[in-house]
PDB file of N, CA, C and O in Angstrom:
ATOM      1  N   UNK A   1      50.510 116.990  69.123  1.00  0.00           N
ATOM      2  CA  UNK A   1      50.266 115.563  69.096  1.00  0.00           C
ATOM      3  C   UNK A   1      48.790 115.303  68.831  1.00  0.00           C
ATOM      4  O   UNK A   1      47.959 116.106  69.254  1.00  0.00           O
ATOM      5  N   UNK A   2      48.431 114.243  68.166  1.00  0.00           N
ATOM      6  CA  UNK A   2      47.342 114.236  67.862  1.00  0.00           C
ATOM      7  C   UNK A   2      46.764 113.184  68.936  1.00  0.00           C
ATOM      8  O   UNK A   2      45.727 113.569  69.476  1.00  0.00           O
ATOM      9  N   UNK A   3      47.178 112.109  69.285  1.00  0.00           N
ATOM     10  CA  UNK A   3      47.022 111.065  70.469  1.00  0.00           C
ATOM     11  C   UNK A   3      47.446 111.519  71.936  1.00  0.00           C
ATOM     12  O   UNK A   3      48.586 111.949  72.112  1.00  0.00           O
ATOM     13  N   UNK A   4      46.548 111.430  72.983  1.00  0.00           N
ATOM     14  CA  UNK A   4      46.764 112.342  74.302  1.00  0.00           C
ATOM     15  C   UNK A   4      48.072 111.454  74.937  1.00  0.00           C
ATOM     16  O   UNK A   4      48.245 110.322  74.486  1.00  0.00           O
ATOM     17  N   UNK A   5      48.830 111.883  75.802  1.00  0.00           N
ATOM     18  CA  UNK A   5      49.754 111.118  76.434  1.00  0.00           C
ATOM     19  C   UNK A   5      49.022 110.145  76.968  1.00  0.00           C
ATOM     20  O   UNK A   5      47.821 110.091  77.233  1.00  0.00           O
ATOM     21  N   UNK A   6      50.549 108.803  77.188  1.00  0.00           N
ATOM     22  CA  UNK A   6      49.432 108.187  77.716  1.00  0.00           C
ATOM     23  C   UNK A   6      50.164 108.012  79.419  1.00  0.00           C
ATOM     24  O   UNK A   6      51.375 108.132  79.607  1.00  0.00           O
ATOM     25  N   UNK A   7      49.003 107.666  80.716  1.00  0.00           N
ATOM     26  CA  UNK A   7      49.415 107.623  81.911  1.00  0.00           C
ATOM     27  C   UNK A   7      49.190 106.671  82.516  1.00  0.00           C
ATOM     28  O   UNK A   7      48.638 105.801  81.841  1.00  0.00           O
ATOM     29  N   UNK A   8      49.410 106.372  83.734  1.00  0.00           N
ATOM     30  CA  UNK A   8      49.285 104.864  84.405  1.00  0.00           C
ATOM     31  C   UNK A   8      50.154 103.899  83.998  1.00  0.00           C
ATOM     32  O   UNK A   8      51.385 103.892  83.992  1.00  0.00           O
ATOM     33  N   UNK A   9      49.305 103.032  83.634  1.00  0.00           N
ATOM     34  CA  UNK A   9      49.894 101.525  83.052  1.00  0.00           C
ATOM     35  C   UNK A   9      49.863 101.850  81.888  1.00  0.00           C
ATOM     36  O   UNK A   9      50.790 101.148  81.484  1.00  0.00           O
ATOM     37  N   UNK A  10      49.502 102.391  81.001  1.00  0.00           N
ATOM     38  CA  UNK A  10      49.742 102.638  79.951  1.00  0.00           C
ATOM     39  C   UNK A  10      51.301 103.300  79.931  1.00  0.00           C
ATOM     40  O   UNK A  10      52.293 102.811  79.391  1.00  0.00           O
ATOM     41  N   UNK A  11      51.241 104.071  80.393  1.00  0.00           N
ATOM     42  CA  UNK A  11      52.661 104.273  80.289  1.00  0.00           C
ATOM     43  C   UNK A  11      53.973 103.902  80.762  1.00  0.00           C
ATOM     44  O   UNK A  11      55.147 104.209  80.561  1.00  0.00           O
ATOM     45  N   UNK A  12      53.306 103.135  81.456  1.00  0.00           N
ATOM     46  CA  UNK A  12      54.334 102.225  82.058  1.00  0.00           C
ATOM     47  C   UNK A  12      54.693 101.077  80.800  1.00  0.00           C
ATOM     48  O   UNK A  12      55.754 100.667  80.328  1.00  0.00           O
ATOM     49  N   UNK A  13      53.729 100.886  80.612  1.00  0.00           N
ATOM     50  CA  UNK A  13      53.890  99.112  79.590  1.00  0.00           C
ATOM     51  C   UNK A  13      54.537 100.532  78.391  1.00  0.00           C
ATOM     52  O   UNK A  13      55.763 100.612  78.330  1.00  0.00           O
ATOM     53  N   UNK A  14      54.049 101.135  77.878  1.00  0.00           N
ATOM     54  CA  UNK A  14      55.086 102.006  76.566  1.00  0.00           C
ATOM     55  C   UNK A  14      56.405 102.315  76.892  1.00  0.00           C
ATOM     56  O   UNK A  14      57.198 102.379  75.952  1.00  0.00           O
ATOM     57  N   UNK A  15      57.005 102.620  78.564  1.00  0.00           N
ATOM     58  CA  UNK A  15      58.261 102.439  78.724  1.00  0.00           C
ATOM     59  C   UNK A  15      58.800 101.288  78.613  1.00  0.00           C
ATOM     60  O   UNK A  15      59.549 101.181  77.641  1.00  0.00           O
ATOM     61  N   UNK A  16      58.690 100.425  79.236  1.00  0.00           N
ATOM     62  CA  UNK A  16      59.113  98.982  78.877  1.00  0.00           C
ATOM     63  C   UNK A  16      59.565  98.521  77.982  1.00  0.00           C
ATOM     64  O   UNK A  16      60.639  97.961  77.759  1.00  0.00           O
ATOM     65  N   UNK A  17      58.014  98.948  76.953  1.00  0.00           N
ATOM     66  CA  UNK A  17      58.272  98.299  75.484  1.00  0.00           C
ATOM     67  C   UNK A  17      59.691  98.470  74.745  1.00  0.00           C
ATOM     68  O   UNK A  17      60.414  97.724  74.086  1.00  0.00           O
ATOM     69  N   UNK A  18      59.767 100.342  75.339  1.00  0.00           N
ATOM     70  CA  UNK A  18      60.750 101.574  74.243  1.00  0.00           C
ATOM     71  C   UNK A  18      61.946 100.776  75.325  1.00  0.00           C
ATOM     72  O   UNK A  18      62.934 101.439  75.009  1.00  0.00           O
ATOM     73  N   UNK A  19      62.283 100.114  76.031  1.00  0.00           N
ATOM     74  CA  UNK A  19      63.774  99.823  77.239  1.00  0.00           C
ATOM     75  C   UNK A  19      63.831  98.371  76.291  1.00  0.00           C
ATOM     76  O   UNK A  19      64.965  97.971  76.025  1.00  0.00           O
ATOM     77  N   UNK A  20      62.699  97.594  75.789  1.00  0.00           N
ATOM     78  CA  UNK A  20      63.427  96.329  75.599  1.00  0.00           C
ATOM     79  C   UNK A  20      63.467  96.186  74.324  1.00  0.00           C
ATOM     80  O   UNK A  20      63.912  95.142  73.846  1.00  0.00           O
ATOM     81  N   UNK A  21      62.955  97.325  73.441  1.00  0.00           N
ATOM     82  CA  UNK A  21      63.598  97.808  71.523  1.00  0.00           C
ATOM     83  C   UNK A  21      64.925  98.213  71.918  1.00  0.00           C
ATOM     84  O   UNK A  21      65.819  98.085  71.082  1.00  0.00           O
ATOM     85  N   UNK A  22      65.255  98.776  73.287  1.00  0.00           N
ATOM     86  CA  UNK A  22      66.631  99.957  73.210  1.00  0.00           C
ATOM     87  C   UNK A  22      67.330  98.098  73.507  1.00  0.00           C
ATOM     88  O   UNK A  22      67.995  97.628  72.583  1.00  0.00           O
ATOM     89  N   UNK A  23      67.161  97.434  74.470  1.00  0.00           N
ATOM     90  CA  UNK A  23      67.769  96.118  74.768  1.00  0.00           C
ATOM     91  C   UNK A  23      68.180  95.411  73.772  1.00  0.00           C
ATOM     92  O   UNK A  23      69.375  95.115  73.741  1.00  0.00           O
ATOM     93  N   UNK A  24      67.302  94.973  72.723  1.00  0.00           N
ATOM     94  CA  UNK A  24      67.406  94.339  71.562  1.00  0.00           C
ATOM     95  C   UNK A  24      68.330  94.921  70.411  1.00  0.00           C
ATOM     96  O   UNK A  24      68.791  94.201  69.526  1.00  0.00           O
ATOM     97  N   UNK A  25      68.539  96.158  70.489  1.00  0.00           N
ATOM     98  CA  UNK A  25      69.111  96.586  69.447  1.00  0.00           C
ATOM     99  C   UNK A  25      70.153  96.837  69.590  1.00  0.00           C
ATOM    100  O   UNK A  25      70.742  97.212  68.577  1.00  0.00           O
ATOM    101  N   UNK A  26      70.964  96.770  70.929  1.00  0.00           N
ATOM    102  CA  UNK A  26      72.324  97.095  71.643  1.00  0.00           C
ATOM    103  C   UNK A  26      72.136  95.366  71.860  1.00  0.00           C
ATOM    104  O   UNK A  26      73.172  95.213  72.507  1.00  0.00           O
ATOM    105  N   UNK A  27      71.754  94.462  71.805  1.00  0.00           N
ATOM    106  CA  UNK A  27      72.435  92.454  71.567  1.00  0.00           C
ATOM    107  C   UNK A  27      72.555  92.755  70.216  1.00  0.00           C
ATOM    108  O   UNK A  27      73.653  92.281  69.924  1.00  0.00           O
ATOM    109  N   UNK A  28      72.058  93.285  69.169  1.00  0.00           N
ATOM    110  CA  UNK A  28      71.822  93.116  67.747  1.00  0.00           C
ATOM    111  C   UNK A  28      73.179  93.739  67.613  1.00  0.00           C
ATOM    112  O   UNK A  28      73.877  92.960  66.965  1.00  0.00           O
ATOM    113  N   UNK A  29      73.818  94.768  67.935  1.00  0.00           N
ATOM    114  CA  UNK A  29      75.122  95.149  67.538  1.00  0.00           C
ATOM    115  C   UNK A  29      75.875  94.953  67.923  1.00  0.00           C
ATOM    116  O   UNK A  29      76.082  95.188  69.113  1.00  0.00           O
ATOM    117  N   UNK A  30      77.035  94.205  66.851  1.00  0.00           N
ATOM    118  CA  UNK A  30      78.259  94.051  67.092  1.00  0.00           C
ATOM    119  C   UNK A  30      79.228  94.481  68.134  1.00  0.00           C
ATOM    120  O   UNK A  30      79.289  95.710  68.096  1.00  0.00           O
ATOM    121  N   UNK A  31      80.221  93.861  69.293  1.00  0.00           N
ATOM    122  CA  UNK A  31      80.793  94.105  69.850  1.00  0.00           C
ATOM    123  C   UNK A  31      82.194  95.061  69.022  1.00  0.00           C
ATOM    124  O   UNK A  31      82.823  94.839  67.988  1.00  0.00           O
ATOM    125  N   UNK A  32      82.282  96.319  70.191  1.00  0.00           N
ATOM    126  CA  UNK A  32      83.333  96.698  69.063  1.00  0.00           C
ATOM    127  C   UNK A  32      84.788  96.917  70.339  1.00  0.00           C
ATOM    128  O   UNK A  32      84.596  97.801  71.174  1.00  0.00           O
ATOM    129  N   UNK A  33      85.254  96.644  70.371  1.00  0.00           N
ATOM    130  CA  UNK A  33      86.572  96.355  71.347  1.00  0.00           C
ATOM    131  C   UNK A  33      87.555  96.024  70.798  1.00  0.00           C
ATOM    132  O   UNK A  33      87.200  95.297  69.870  1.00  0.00           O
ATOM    133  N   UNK A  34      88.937  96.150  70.815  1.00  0.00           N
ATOM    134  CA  UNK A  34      90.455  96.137  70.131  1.00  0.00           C
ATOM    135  C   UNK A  34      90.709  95.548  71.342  1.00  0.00           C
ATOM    136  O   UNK A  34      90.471  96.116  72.408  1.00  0.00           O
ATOM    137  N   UNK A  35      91.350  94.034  71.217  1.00  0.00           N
ATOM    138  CA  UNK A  35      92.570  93.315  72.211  1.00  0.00           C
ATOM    139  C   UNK A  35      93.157  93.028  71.600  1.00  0.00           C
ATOM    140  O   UNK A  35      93.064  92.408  70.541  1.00  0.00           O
ATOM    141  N   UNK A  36      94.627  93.801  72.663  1.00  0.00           N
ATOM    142  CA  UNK A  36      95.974  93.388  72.173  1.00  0.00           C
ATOM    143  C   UNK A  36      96.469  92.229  71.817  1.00  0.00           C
ATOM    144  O   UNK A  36      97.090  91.825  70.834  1.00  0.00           O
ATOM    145  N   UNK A  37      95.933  91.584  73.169  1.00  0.00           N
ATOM    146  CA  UNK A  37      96.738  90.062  73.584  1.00  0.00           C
ATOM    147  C   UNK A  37      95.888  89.628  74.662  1.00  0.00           C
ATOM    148  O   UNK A  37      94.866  90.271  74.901  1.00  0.00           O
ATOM    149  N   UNK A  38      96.213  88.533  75.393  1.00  0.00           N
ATOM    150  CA  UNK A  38      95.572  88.038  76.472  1.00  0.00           C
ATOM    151  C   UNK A  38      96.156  88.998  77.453  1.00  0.00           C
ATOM    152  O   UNK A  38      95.283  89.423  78.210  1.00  0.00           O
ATOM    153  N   UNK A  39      97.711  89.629  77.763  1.00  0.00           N
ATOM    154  CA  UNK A  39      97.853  90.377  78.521  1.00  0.00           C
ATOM    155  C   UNK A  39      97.020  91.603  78.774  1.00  0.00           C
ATOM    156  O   UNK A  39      96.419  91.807  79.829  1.00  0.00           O
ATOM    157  N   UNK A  40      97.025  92.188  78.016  1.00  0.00           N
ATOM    158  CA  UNK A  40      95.668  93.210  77.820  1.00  0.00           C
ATOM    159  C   UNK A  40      94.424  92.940  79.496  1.00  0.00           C
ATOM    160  O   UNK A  40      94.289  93.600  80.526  1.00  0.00           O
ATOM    161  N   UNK A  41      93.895  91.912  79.083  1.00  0.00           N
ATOM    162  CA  UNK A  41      92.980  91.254  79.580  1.00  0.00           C
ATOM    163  C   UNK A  41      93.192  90.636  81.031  1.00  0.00           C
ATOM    164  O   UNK A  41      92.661  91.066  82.055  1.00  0.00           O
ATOM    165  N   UNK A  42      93.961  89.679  80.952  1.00  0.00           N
ATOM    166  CA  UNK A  42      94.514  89.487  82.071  1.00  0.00           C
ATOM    167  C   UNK A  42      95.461  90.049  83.128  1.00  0.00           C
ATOM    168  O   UNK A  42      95.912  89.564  84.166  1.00  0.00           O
ATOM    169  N   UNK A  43      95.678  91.726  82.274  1.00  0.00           N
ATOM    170  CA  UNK A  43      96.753  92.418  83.735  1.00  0.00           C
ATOM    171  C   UNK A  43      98.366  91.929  83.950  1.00  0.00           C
ATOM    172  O   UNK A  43      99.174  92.139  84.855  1.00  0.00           O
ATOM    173  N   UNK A  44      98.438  91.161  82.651  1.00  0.00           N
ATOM    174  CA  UNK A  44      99.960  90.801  82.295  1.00  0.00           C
ATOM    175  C   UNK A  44     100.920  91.683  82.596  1.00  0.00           C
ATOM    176  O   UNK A  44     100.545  92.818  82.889  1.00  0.00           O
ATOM    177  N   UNK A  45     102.364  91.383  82.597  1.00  0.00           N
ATOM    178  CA  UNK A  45     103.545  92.233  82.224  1.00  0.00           C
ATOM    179  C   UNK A  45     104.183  92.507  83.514  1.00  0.00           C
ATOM    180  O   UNK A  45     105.263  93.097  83.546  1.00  0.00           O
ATOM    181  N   UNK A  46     103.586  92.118  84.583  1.00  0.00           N
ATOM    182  CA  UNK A  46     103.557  93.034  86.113  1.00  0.00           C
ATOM    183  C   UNK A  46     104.399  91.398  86.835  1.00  0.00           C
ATOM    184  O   UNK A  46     103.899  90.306  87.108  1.00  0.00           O
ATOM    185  N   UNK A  47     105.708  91.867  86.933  1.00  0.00           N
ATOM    186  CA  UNK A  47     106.042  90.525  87.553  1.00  0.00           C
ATOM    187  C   UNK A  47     105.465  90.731  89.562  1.00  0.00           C
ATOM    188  O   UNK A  47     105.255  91.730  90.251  1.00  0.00           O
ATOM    189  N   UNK A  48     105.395  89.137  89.873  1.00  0.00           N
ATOM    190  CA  UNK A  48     105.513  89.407  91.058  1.00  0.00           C
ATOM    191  C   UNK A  48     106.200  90.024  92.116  1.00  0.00           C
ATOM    192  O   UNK A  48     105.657  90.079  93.219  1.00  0.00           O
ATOM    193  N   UNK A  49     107.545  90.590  91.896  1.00  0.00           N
ATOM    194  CA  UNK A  49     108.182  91.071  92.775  1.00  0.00           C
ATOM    195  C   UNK A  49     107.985  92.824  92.862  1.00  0.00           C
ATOM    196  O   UNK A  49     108.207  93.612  93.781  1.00  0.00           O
ATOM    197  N   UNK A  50     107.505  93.003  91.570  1.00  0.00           N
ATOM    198  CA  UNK A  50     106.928  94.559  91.550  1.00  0.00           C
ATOM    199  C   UNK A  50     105.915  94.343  92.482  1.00  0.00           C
ATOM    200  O   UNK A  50     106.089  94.909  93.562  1.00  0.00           O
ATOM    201  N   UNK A  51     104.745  93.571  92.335  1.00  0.00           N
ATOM    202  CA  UNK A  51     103.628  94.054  93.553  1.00  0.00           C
ATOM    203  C   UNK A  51     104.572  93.783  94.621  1.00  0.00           C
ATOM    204  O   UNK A  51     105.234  94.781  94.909  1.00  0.00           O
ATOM    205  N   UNK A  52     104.809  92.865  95.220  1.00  0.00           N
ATOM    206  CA  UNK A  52     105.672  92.695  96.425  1.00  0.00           C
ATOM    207  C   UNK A  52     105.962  94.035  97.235  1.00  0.00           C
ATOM    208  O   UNK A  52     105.529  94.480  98.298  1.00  0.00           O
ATOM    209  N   UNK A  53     107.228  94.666  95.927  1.00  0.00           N
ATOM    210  CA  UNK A  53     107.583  96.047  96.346  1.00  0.00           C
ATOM    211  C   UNK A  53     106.672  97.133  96.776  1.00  0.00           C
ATOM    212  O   UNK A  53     106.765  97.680  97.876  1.00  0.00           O
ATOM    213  N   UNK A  54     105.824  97.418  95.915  1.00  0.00           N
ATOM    214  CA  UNK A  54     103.933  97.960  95.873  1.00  0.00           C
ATOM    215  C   UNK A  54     103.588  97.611  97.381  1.00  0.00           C
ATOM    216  O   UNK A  54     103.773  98.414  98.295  1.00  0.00           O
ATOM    217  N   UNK A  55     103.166  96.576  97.520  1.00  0.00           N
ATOM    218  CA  UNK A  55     102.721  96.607  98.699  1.00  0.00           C
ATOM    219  C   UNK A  55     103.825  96.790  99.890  1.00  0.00           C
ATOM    220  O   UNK A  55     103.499  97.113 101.032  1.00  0.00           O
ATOM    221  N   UNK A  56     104.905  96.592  99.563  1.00  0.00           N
ATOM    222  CA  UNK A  56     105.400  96.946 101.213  1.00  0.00           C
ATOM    223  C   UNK A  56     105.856  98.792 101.671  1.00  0.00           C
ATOM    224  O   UNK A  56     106.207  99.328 102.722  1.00  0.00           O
ATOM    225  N   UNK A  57     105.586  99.354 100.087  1.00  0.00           N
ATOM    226  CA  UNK A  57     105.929 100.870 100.280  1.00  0.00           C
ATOM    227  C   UNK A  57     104.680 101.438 100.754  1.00  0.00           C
ATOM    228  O   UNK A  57     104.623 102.475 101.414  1.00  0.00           O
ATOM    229  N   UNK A  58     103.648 100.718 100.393  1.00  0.00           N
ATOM    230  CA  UNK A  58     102.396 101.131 100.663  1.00  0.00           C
ATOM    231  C   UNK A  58     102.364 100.583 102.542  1.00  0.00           C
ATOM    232  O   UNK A  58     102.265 101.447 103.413  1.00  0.00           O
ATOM    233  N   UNK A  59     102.450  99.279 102.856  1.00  0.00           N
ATOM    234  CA  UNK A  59     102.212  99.344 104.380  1.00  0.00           C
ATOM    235  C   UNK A  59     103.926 100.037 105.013  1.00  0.00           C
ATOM    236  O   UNK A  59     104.002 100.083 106.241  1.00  0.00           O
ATOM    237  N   UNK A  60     104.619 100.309 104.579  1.00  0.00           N
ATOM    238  CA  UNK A  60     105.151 101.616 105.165  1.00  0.00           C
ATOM    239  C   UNK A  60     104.730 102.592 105.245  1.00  0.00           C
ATOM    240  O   UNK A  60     104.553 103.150 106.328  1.00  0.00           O
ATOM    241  N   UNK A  61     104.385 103.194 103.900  1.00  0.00           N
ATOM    242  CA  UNK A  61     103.848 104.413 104.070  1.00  0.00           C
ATOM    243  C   UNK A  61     102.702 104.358 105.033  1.00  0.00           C
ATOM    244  O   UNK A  61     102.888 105.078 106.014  1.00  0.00           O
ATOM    245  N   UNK A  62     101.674 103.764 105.027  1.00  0.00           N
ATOM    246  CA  UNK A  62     100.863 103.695 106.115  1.00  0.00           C
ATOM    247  C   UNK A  62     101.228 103.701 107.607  1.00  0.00           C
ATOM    248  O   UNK A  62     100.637 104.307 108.501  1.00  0.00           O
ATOM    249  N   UNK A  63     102.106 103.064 107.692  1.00  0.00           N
ATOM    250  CA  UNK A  63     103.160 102.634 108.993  1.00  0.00           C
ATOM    251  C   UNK A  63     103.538 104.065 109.534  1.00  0.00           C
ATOM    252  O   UNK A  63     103.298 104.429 110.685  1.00  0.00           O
ATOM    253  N   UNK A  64     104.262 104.965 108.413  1.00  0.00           N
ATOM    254  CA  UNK A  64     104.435 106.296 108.861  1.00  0.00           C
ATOM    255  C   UNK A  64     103.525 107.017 109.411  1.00  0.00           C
ATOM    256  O   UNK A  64     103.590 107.508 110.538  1.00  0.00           O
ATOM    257  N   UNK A  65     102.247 107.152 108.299  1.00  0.00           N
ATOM    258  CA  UNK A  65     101.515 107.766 108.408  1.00  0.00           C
ATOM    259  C   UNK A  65     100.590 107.920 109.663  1.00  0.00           C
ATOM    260  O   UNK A  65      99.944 108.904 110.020  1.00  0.00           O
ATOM    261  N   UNK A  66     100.750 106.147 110.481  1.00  0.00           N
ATOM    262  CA  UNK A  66     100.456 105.889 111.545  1.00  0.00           C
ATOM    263  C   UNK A  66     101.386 106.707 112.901  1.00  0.00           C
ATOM    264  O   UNK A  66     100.946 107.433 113.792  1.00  0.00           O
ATOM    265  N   UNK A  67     102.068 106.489 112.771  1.00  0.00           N
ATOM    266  CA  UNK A  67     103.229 106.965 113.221  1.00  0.00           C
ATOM    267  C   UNK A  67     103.344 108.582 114.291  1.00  0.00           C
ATOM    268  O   UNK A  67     103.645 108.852 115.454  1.00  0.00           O
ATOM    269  N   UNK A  68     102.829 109.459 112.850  1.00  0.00           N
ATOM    270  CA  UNK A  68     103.090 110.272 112.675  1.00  0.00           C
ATOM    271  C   UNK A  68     101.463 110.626 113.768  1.00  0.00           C
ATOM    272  O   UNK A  68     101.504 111.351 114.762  1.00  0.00           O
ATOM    273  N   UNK A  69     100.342 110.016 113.335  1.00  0.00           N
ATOM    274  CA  UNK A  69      99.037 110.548 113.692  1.00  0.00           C
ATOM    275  C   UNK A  69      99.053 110.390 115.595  1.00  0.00           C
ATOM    276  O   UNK A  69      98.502 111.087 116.447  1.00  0.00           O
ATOM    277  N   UNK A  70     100.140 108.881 115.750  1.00  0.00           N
ATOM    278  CA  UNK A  70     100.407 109.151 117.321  1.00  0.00           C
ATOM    279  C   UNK A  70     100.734 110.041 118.152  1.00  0.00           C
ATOM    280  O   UNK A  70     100.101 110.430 119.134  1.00  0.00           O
ATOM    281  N   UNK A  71     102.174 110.520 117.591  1.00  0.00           N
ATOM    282  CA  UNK A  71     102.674 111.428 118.057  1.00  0.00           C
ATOM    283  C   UNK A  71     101.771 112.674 118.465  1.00  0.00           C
ATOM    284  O   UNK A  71     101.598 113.162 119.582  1.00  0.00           O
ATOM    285  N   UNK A  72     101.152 113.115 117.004  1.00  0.00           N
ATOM    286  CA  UNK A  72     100.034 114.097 116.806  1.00  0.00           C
ATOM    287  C   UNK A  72      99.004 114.166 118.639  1.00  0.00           C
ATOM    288  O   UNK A  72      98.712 114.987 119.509  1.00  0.00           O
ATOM    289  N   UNK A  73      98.823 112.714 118.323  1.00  0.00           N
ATOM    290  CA  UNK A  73      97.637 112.970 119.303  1.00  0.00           C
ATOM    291  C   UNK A  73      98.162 112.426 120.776  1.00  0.00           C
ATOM    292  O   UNK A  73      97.333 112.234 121.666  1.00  0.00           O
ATOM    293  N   UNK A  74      99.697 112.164 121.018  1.00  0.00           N
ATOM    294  CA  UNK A  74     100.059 112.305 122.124  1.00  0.00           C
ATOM    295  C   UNK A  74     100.384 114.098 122.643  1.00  0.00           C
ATOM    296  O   UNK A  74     100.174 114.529 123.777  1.00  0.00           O
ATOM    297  N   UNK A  75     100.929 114.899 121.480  1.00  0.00           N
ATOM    298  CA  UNK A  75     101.107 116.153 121.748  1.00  0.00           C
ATOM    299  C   UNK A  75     100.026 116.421 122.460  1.00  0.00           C
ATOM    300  O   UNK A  75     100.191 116.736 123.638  1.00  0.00           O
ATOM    301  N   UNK A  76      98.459 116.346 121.813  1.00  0.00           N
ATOM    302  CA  UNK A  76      97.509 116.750 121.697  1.00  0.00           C
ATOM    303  C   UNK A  76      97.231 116.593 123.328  1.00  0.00           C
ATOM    304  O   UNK A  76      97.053 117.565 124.062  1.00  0.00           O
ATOM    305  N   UNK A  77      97.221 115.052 123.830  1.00  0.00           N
ATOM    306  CA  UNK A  77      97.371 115.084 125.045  1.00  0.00           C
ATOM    307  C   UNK A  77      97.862 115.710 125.951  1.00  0.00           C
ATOM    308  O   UNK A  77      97.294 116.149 126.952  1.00  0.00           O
ATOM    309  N   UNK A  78      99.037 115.795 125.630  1.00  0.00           N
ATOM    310  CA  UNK A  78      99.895 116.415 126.922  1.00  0.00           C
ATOM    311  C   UNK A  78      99.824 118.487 126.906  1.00  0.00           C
ATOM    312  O   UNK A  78     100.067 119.166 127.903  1.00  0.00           O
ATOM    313  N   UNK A  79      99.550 118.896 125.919  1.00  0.00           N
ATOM    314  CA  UNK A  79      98.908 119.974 126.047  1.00  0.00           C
ATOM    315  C   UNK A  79      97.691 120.002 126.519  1.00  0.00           C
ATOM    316  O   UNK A  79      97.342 121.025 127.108  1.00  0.00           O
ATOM    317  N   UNK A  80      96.700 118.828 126.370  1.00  0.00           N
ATOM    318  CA  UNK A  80      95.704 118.949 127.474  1.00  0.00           C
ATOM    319  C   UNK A  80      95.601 118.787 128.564  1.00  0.00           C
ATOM    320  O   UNK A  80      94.668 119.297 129.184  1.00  0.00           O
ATOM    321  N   UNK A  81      96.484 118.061 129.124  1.00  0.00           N
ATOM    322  CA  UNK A  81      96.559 117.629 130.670  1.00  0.00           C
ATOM    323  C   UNK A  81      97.458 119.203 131.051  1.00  0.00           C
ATOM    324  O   UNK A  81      97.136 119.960 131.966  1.00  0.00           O
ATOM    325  N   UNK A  82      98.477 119.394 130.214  1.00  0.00           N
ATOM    326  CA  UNK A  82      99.054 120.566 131.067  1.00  0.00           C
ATOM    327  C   UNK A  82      98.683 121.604 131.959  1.00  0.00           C
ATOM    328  O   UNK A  82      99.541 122.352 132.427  1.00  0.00           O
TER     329      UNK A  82
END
């Protein structure tokens, strides 16, 4: 290099500069994205009674899972008191 690096504020203000050429030139280009439809976008297609179902297999399954962690830690108990 023929020019010494530069440090401090100097190099601070030359990062900047090089972040808001990289800024300007990513607004300057074209968006490039393929939509289908508004469904696409909006999460279409999904009637309400599917989530419905979704969520109640899910707070079952949790329900079990609860369930299951009681038992666990009643065993856990009663082998400790034994």
């Amino acid at each position: 290099e023929m020019f010494p690096k530069a440090t401090g504020r100097d190099a601070l203000r030359e990062k900047k500069a090089a972040q808001r050429s990289f800024a300007r030139e990513r607004e300057a280009s074209p968006i490039e994205f393929d939509v289908q439809g508004a469904a696409d976008l909006l999460g279409g297609g999904d009637s309400f009674e599917a989530a419905k179902m979704r969520e109640s297999r899910r707070k079952d399954n949790w329900q079990k899972r609860k369930e299951i962690k009681q038992l666990e830690m009643e065993e856990k108990r009663v082998r400790f008191q034994a």
